[in-house]
N, C-alpha and C positions, 0 to 999 in steps of 0.2 A: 800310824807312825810313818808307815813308806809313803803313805800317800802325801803326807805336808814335806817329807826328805825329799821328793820327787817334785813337789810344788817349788821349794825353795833351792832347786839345783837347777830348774827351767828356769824361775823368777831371775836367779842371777846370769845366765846364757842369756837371756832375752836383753837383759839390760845391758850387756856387752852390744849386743847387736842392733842395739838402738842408737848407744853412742855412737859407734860405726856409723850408723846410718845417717845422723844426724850431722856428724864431722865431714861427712861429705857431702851435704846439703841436700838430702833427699829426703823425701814425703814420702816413701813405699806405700804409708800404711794413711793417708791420708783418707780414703774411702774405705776403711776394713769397718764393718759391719757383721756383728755376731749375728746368729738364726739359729733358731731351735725349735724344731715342730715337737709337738705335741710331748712327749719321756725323750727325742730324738737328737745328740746334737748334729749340729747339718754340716758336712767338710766345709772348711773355709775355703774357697777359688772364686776366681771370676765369673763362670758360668753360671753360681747358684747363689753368690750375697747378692743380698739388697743392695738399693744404691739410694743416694739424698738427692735429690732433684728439688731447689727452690724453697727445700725445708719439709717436702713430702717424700717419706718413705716407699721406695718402691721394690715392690717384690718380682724375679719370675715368675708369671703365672702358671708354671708346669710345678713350682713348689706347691702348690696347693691340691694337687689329682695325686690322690695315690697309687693311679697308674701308672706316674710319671716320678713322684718324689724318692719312690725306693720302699710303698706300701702304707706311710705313713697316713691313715685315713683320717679326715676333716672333715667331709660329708660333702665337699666339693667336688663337681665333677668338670671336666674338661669335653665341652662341648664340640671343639675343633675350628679353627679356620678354616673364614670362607674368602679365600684367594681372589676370585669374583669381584665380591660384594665388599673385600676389604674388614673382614669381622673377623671378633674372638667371643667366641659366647660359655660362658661358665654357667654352670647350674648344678643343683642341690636336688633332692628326692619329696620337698617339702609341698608343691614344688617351686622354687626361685628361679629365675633364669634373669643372667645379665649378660648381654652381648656390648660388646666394645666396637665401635666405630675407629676404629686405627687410623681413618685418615684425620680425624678431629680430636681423638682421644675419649671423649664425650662417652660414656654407656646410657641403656636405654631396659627398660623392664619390657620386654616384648610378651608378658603376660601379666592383665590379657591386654591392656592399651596404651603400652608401648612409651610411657613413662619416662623423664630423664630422670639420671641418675646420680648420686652421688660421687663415686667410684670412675677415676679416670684408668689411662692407658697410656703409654709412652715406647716407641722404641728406641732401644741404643744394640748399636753395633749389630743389628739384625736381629736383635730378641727380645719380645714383648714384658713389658715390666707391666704391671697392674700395682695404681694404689693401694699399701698391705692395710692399714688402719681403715678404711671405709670399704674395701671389700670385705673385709674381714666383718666389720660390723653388719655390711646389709646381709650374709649366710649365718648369722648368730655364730661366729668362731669368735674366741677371746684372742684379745690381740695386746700384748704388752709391751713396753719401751721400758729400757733404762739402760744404766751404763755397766761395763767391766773392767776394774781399774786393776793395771798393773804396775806397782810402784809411783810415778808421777804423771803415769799415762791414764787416760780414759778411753772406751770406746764402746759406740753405741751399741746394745744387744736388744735383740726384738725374739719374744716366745709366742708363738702363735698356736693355739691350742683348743681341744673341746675340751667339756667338764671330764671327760673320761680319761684322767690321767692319774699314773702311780704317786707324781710328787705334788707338793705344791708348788708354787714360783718360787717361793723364797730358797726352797730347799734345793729344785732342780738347779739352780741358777749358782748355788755352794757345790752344789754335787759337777757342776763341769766345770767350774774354773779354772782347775790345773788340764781339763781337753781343751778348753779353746787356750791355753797356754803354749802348750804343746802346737798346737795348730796354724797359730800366731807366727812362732819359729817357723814352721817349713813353710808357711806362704813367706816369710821374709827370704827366704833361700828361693827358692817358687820366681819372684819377682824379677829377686835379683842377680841370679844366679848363679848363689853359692853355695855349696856344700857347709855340714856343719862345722870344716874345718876352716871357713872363709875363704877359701880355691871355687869348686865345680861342685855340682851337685854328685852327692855317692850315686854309681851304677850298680845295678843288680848283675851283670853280666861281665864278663873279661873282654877287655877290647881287643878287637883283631888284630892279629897278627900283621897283615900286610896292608900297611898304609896308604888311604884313600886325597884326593884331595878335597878338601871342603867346601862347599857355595862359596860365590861371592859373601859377603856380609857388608860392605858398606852402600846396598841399596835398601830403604826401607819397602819391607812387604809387609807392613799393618793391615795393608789393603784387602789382603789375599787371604781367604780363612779356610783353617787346614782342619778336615773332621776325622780322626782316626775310629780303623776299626780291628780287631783284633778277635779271628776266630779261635775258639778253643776247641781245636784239633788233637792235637798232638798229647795234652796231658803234661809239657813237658815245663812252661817258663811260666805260668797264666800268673802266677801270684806275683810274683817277682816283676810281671810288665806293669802289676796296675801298681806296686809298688812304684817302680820306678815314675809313671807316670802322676801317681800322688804327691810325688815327690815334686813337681813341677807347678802343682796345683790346676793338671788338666784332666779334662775325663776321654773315656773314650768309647765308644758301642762295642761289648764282649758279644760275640755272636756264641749260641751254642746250639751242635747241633741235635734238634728235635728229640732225636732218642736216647741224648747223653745229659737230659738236665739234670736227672735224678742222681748218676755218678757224677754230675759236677756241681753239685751243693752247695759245698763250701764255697768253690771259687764265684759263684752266682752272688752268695751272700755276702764275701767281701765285695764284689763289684759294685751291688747295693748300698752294700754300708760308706763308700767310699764318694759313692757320688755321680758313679758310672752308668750308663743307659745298658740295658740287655737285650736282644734280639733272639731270633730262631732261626735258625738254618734249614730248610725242608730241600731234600733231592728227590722230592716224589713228580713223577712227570707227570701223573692224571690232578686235575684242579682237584678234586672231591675231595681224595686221599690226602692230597698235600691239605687241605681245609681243614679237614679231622685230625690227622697231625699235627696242625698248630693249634688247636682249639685243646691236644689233648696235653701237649707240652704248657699252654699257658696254663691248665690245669695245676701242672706241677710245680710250677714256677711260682705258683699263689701260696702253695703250700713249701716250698722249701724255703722262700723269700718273703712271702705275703706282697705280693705283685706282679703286674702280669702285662703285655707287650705289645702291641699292634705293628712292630718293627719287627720285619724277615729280609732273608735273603735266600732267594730262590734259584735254587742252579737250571732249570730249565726255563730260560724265557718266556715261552707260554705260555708256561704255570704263571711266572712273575705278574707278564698283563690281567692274565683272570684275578689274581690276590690284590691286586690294584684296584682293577673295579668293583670288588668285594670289600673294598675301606681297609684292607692293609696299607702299610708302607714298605717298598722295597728297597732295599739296598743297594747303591751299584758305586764301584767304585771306579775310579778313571784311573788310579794308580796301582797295580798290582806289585804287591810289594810278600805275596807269598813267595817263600825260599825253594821251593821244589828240590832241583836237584843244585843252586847258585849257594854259591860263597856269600857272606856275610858281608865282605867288601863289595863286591859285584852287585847286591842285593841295593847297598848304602849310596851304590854310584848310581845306579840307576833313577833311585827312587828324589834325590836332591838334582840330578840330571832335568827330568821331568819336572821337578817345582820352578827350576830357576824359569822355567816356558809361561806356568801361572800366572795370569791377572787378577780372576777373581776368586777360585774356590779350588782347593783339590780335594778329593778324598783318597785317602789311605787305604789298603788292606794288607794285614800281614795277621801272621797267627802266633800260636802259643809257644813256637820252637826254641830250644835255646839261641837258633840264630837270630829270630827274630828279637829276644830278649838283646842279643849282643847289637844286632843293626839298630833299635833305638836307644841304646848307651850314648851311640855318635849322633842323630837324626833330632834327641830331643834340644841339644844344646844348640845346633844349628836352628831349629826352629825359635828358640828364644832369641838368639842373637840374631837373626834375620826377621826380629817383629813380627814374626807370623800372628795373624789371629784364630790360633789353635781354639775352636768349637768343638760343644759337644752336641752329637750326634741328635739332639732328641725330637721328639715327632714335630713341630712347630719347623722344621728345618727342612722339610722334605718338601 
């Protein structure tokens, strides 16, 4: 009963916010595209829908590794780019291997002779899409189309799935429709940004007290892609950030440190669930030690999340270069946006100080403090209305 009261109190908010949208001649929702791995629904944002290209469906290819998606396993693995050579190569256990020619899109069976393939490639805005229906087909993954109608609306949903699932289609596909309801709303706020009250999107935090001045904003910076990172330090805002940040429909890299993933569970597995990349933090200054430290943190990460990370961030340089050549990814940020002993304001001026210099990329760090909580209250509305192309952190990015 609460469940169709809670359908039919969305269904009528949505449809408020569609006339809006509509009366002011906007498409928001022109490219929304549902996904759903395997019992999983997937956040709605830009970093992780599919997209129609030409009338073919295109997926992120990091949706597919459940090292990447948030554990969700498909029996796909993520082979890595090769930077060089211009590749993406995916592979299975079976064994299948498909590597994607990125500068032609074209893939090729490199086992054992080298075959072309079905299964194209594409990028947009710097992140590799792989066709979902014919990759999907040549690793025996089921791959499904159809649509989710809300009131007069329709919109394309795809479930990509192995046989080892609790529901069936029909029934997974009843059982989320008041989530991607729900989800539908706060990407329409996400976009356009507005709070549920049609103003500003709600903050998790209290705005500061002493008034900063804001970026420019009538220069476009679509150009400029901003990848946030947010240690969890402190214990004190972590939920509250990636709320706030969900609310935008961005993600961000939660770092956490090495010996704190087991007390930060929770916040690991909403970060997961939300759509957010996780990292590890290691302050060991000997290579060996910091190695077995993150071998024994992704250990635990498998097990509180069912997923695990080749993204750190190394406090000692040296260590970082060896984690490097050892096929980690390190983390570095050009923008330090840790609060130490700064004011909230000071923190805000600085760090929108620094962006307005950006051409092409900045990255962020700030941590889990209520300051930090308060400094992106102000930081995320500037970044929508300044077109940023707010990126999520994940390995193909590095």
């Amino acid at each position: 009963m609460w469940k169709r009261l809670l359908a039919g109190v969305c269904a009528a908010a949505l449809l408020m916010v569609l006339i809006q949208g509509y009366a002011a001649g906007e498409e928001w929702d022109a490219n929304v595209i549902f996904l759903a791995l395997n019992d999983s629904v997937v956040p709605l944002s830009d970093s992780t829908m599919p997209i129609n290209v030409g009338g073919t469906i295109y997926l992120p290819y990091f949706m597919l590794d459940a090292n990447q998606n948030g554990g969700i396993r498909l029996g796909i693995i993520n082979g890595g780019q090769d930077k060089v050579r211009n590749t993406l190569t995916l592979y299975n256990t079976k064994p299948k291997n498909l590597t994607f020619d990125l500068r032609t899109g074209v893939s090729y069976d490199y086992i054992p002779d080298g075959e072309r393939q079905t299964p194209t490639a594409i990028i947009r805005n710097g992140q590799i899409y792989v066709s979902a229906s014919s990759t999907c087909s040549y690793f025996g993954v089921k791959y499904i189309y159809s649509n989710i109608q809300f009131g007069d609306k329709s919109y394309p949903y795809i479930r990509i799935r192995t046989d080892n699932v609790a529901l069936d289609d029909a029934s997974f596909k009843s059982s989320a429709n008041t989530t991607y309801l729900i989800q539908l709303q706060n990407y329409y706020r996400s976009v356009t940004g507005q709070g549920s009250d049609g103003t500003t999107p709600p903050s998790a935090s209290p705005t500061p007290s002493a008034p900063s001045p804001t970026p420019e904003t009538n220069q476009d910076r679509r150009g400029v892609r901003v990848y946030l990172a947010v240690r969890a330090d402190t214990g004190e805002s972590g939920s509250g950030i990636l709320d706030q940040l969900r609310g935008y429909g961005w993600g961000c890299l939660l770092l956490v440190p090495a010996g704190q993933v087991a007390q930060r569970d929770d916040l690991i597995r909403q970060a997961v669930g939300d759509g957010h990349m996780v990292g590890i933090i290691t302050d060991e200054s000997d290579l060996g030690q910091a190695q077995r430290e993150l071998e024994e943190a992704n250990g635990l990460l498998s097990h509180v999340a069912l997923t695990n990370t080749r993204i750190v961030l190394a406090e000692d340089p040296v260590v970082a270069q060896g984690l490097e050549r050892s096929g980690w990814l390190c983390w570095e940020e050009d923008i330090d946006g840790l609060p130490g002993e700064r004011s909230s304001s000071t923190v805000y001026r600085q760090i929108t100080s620094r962006l307005e210099d950006r051409e092409s990329q900045a990255r962020i760090t700030l941590d889990d403090s209520g300051i930090s909580a308060s400094v992106l209250s102000r930081l995320l509305p500037d970044l929508r209305e300044g077109a940023y192309s707010v990126r999520l952190a994940v390995e193909s990015e590095f």
